[in-house]
C-alpha positions as CSV (number, residue, x, y, z in Angstrom):
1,X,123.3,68.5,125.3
2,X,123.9,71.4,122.7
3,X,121.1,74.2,122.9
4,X,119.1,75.1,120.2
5,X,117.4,78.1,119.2
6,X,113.4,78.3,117.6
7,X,112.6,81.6,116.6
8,X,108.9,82.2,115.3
9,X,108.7,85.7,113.5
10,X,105.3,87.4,112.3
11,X,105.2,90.1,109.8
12,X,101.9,92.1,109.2
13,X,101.6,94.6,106.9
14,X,99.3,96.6,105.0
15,X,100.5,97.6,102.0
16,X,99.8,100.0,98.8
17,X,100.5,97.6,96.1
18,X,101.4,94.1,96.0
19,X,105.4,93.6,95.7
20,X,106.9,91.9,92.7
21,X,109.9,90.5,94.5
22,X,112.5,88.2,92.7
23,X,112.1,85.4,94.3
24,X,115.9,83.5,95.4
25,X,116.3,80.3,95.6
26,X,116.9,80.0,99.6
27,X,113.2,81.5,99.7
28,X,110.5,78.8,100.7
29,X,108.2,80.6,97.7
30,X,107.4,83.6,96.0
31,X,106.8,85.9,98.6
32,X,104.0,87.6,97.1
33,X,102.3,84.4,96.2
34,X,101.6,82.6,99.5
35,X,100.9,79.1,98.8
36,X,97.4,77.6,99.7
37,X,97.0,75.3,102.6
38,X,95.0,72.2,102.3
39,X,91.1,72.6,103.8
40,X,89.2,68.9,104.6
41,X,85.4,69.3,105.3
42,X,85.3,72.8,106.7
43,X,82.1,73.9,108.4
44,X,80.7,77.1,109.2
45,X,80.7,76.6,112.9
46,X,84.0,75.1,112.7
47,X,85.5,78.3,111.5
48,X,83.2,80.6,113.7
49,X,85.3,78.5,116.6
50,X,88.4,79.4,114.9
51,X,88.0,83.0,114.6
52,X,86.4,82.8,118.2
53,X,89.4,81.9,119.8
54,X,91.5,84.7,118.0
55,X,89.4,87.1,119.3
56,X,89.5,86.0,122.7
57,X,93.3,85.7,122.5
58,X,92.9,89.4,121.2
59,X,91.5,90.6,124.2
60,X,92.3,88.6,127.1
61,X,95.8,89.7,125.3
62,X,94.8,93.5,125.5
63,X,94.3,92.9,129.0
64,X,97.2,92.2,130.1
65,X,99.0,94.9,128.2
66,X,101.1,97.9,130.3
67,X,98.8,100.5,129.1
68,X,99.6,103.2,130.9
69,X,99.2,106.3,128.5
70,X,100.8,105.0,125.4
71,X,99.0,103.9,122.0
72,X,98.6,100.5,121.6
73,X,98.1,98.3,118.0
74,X,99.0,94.7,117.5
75,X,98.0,92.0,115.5
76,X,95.8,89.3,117.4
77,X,95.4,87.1,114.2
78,X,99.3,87.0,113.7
79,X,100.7,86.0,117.0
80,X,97.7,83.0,116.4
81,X,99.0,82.1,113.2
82,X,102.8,81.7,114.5
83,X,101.6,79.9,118.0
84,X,99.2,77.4,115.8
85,X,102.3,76.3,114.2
86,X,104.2,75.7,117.3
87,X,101.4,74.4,118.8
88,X,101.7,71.9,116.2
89,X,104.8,70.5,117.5
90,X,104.1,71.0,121.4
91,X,103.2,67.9,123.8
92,X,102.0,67.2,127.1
93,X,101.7,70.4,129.5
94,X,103.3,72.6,127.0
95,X,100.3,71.8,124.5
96,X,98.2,72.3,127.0
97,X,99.2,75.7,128.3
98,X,99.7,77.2,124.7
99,X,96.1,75.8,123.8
100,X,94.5,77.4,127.2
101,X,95.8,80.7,126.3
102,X,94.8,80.4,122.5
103,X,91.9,78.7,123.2
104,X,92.4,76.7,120.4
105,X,89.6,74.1,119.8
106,X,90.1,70.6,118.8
107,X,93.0,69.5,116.4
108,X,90.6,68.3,113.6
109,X,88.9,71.5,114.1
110,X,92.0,73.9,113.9
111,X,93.8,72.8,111.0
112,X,91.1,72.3,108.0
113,X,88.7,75.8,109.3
114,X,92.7,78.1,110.0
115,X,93.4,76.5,106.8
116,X,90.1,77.7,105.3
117,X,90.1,80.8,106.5
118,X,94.0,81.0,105.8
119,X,92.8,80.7,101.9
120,X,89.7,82.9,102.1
121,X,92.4,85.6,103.1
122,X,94.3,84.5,99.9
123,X,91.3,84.8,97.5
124,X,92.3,88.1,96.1
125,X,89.8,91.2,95.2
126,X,90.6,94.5,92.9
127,X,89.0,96.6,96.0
128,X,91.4,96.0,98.5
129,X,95.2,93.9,98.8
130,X,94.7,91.5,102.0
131,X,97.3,88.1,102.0
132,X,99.0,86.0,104.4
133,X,101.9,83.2,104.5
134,X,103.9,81.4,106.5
135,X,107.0,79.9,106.2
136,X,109.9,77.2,108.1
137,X,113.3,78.2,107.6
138,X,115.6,74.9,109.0
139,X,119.0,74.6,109.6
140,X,120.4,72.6,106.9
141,X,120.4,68.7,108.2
142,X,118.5,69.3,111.1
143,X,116.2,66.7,111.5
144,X,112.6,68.0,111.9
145,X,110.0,65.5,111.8
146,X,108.6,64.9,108.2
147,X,105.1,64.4,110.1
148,X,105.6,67.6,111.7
149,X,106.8,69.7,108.5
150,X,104.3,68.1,106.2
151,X,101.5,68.8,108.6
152,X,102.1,72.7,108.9
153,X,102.7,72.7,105.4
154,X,99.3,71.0,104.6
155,X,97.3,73.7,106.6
156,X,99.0,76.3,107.1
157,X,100.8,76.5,104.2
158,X,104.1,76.7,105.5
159,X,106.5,75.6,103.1
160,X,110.5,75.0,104.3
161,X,113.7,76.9,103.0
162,X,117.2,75.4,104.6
163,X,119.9,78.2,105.8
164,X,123.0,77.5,107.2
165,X,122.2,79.5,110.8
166,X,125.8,77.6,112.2
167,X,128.0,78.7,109.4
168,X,126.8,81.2,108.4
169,X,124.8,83.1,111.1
170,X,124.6,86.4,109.5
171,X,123.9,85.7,105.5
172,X,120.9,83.6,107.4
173,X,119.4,86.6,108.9
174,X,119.6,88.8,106.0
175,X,117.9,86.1,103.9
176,X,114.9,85.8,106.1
177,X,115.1,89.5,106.7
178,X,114.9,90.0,102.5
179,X,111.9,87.9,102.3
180,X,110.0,89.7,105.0
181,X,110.8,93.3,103.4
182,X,109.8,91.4,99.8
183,X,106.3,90.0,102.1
184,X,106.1,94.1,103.3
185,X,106.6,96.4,100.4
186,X,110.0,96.8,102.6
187,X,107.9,98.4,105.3
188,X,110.1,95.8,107.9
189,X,113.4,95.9,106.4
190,X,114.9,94.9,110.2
191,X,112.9,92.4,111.2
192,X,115.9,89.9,112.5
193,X,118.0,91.9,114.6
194,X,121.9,91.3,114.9
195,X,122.6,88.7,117.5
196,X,118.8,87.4,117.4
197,X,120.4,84.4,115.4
198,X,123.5,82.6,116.5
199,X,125.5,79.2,115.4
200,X,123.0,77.3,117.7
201,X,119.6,78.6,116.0
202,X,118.0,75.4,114.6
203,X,114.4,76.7,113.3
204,X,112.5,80.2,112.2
205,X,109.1,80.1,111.7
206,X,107.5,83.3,110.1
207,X,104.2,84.4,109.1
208,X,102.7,87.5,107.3
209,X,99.6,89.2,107.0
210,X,99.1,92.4,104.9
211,X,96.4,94.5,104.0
212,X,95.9,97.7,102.2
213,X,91.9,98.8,102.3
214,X,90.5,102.4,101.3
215,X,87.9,103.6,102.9
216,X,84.4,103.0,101.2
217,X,83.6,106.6,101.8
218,X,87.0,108.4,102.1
219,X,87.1,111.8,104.0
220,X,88.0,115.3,102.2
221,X,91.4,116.3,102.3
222,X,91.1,119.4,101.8
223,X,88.6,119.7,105.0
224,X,91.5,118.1,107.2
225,X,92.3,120.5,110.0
226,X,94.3,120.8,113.2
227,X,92.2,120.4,116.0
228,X,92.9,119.9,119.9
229,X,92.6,116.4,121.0
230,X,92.7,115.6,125.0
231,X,95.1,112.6,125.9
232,X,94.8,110.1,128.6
233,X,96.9,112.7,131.0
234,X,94.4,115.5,130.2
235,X,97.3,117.4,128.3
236,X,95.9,118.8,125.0
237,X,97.8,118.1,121.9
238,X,97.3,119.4,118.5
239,X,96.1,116.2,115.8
240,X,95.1,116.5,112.5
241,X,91.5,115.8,112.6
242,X,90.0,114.3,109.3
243,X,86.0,115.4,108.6
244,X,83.0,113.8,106.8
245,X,79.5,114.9,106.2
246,X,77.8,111.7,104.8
247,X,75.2,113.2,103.1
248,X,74.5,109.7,101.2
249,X,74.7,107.3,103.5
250,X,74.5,106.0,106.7
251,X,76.9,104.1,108.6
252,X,76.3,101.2,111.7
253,X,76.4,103.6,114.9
254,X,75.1,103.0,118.3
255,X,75.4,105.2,121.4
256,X,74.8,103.5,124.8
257,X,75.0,106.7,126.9
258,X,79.1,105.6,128.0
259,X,80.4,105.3,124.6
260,X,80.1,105.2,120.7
261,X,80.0,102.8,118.3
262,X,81.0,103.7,115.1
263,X,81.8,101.1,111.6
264,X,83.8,102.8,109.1
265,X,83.8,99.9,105.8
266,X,86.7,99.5,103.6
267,X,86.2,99.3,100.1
268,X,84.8,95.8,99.2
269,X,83.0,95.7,102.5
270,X,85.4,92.6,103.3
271,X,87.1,94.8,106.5
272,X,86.0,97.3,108.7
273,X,86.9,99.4,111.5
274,X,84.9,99.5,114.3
275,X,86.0,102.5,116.5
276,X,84.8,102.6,120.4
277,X,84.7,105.9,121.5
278,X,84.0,106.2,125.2
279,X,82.3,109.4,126.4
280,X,84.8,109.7,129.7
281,X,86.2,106.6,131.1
282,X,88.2,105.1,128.8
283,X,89.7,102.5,131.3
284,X,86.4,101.2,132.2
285,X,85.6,100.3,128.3
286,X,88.7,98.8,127.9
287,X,88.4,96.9,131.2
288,X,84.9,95.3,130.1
289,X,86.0,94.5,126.5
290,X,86.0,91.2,125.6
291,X,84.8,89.5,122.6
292,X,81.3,88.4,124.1
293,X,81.4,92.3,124.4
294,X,82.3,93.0,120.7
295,X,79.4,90.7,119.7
296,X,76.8,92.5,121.9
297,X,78.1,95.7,121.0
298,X,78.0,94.6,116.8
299,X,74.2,93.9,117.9
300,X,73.5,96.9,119.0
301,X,74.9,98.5,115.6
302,X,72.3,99.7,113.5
303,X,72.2,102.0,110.7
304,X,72.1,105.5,111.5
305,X,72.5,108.7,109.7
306,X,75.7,110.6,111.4
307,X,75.4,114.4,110.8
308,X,79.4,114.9,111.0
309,X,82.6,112.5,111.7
310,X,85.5,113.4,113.1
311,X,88.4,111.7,113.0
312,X,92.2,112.3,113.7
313,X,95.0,111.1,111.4
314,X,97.8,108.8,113.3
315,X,100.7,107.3,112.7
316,X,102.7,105.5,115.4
317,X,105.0,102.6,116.2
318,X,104.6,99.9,119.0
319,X,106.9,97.2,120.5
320,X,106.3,94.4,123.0
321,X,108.1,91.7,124.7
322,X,105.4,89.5,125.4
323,X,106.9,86.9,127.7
324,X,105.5,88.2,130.7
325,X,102.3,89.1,129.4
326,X,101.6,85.3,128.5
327,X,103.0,83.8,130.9
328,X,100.4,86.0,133.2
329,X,97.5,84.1,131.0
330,X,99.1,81.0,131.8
331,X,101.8,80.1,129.3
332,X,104.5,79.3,131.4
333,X,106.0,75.6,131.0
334,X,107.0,76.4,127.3
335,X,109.3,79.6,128.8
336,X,111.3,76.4,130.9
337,X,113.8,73.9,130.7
338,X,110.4,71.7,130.8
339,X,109.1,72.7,127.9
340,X,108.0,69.5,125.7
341,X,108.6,70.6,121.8
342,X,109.8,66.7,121.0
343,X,106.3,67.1,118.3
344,X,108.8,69.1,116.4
345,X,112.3,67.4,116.6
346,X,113.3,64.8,118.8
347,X,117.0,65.7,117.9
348,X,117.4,68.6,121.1
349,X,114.9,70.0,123.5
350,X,113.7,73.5,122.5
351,X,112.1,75.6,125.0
352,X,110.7,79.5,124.3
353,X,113.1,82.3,125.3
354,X,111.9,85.3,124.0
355,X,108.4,86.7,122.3
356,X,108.8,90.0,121.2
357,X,106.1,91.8,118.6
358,X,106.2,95.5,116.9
359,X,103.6,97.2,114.8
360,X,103.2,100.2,112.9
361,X,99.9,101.5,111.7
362,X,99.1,104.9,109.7
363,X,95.1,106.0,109.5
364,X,94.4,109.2,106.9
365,X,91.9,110.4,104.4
366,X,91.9,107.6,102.2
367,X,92.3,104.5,104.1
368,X,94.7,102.4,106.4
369,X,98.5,100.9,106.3
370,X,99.6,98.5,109.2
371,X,102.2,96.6,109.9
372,X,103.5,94.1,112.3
373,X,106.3,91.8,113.5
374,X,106.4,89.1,116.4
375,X,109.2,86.7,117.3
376,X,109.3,83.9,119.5
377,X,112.7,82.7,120.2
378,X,112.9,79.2,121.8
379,X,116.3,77.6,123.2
380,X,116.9,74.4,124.4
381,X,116.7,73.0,127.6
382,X,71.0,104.9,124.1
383,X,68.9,107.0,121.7
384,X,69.3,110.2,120.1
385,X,67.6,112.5,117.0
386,X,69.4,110.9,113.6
387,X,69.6,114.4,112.6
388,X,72.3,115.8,115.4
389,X,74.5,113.2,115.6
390,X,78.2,114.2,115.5
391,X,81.2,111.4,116.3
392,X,83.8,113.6,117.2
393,X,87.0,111.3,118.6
394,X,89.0,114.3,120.0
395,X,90.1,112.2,122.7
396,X,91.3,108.7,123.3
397,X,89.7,105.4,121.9
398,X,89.7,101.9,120.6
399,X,90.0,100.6,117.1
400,X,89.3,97.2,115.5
401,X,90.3,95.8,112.2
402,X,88.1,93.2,111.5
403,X,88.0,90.8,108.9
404,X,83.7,91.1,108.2
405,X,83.6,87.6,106.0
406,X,85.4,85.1,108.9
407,X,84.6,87.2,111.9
408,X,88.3,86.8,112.5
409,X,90.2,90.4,114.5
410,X,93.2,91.0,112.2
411,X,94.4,94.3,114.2
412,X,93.5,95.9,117.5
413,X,94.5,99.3,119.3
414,X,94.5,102.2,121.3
415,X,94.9,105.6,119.9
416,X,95.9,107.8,123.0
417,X,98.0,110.2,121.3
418,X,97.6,110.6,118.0
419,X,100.4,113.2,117.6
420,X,103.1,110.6,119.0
């Protein structure tokens, strides 16, 4: 039996201004037009179970993660999106694994509230540029299952584009690799390396997420200054540390003697950042996060008058192979010659070689740019005076990128070194 290759690829990005690509015709669809998916019936609590599983994919996910004393940012929301849609085509104990680790809740519940949500991300605002889309790129004649491809299309949106990946292997990966740089403001002009796609690749699947926000009360420039910021090693580095007085507002704080809590709002107030600066132990915060945690600690948010804030600039890169790392959460029959994807195709059997994800992310006076890219590669067989409160983060913490109006967790990380 030949082998066959599925490769799942997530883009995320933030991004300044929405690209005005020309659109080819081996592209699925405009990529800065996402099409709409197709949303039966939604409910509130149906979509609060949605974006409740994404965030405890986030940080069962975080978890698991090789710390050690390196940054960390991903994108929670996009590695979802990609493993919905082969989800989609998974059976028996394969389905079953991927949905344990996703925690995804019923199939009538999934599609119409992801697709709901999916198109609430779409809606568009003039304070801020937040979009995603998915798309199926299919070897020309391969024989997916019209039940399969109309499904993801219907709620997910993911329309299909053929590509000759046997003939013509390379012209393939620069297609797919043009429509993600189109998707990124050419942020993730590589996404595809060389040799990722052979003759025997039979299905990409990529999604994107970008976002561009500004902060709703952006920090002075001209008050930016290098500071000394202590990393998880106790080595010192010099960051360039960003300061605000808010003299005319207040922002959600809270202080629970460990650690501070701290929402910084984008403009719109659609996202935030929540940032969870621990006083000393860093290792114990991030060992007792989860997203019950989140939700007590948004509780515990009020708003509070903050005297100064202090906050370093960063910019830094991240890559993961992420095989392990689910397979440790208990995704392991889909990495195997057992892996059931016959949902998808019942022309070869597929199974999941590789997951791999990077991420880029820059913070500074005015706001926040991320970015993000995940393959999956599958082959066959307490209290204080409101007056004298100072968050200072001169030393390491946790950020969250939160999507306010779902509840979903677009972006998480770790800034341990904001000079790296």
């Amino acid at each position: 039996m030949k082998k066959s290759i599925l490769l799942v690829i997530i883009a995320i990005l933030v991004v300044s201004v929405a690209t005005a690509a020309t659109v080819v015709f081996l592209f699925p669809y405009n990529p800065a037009k996402p099409p709409p998916a197709v949303s039966v019936n939604p409910t509130q609590e149906g979509m609060n179970q949605v974006a409740s599983s994404n965030n405890q994919f986030a940080f069962e996910l975080y978890s698991q993660l090789d710390r050690g004393n390196d940054n960390i940012f991903y994108s929670p929301y996009s590695i979802y999106s990609a493993l919905a849609i082969v989800y989609e085509g998974a059976n028996g104990k394969t389905a079953d694994e991927i949905r344990s680790v996703f925690h995804f809740p019923d199939a009538d519940v999934l599609r119409s509230n992801f697709a709901e949500i999916y198109n609430s991300i779409n809606e568009g605002a003039s304070d801020y540029t937040l979009r995603t889309g998915n798309a199926l790129w299919v070897q020309k004649n391969y024989p997916l299952l019209k039940d399969y491809s109309s499904r993801v299309e219907r709620y997910y949106g993911a329309k299909a584009a053929n590509l000759d990946f046997a003939g013509e292997t390379e012209k393939s990966r620069q297609t797919i690799n043009s429509f993600i740089a189109a998707q990124t403001n050419n942020k993730i002009k590589e996404l595809i390396a060389p040799g990722m796609l052979d003759p025997l690749t039979r299905l990409v699947i990529t999604n994107a997420i970008y976002f561009k926000g500004t902060w709703k009360w952006q920090f002075d420039s001209s008050k930016t200054e290098e500071m000394d910021f202590r990393t998880l090693n106790g080595a010192t580095v010099k960051a360039q540390m960003m300061f605000m007085k808010p003299e005319k507002t207040s922002f959600k704080y809270a202080d629970t003697g460990k650690l501070q809590l701290l929402e910084l709002p984008y403009k719109g107030d659609r996202l935030s950042m929540i940032i969870i600066l621990p006083r000393d132990n860093l290792k114990e915060a991030e060992d007792s996060l989860t997203s019950g945690k989140l939700s007590q600690y948004e509780g515990m948010m009020k708003r509070t008058k903050i005297n100064a804030i202090y906050l370093p600039k960063f910019k830094f890169n991240t890559a993961y192979t992420l095989n392990n790392y689910l397979q440790a959460l208990g995704m392991r029959v889909p990495f195997t010659g057992d892996a059931d994807f016959s949902g998808m195709t019942r022309a070869e059997k597929l199974m999941i070689s590789l997951i791999v994800h990077k991420a880029f992310i820059e913070v500074n006076e005015e706001g926040t740019e991320a970015a993000a890219a995940t393959g999956v590669i599958a082959e066959a067989t307490s209290i204080r005076n409101e007056h004298t409160i100072t968050f200072k983060a001169d030393h390491p913490f946790i950020f969250i990128i939160k999507d306010n109006k779902t509840g979903s967790i677009l972006f998480i990380g770790r800034v341990a070194n904001p000079s790296s």
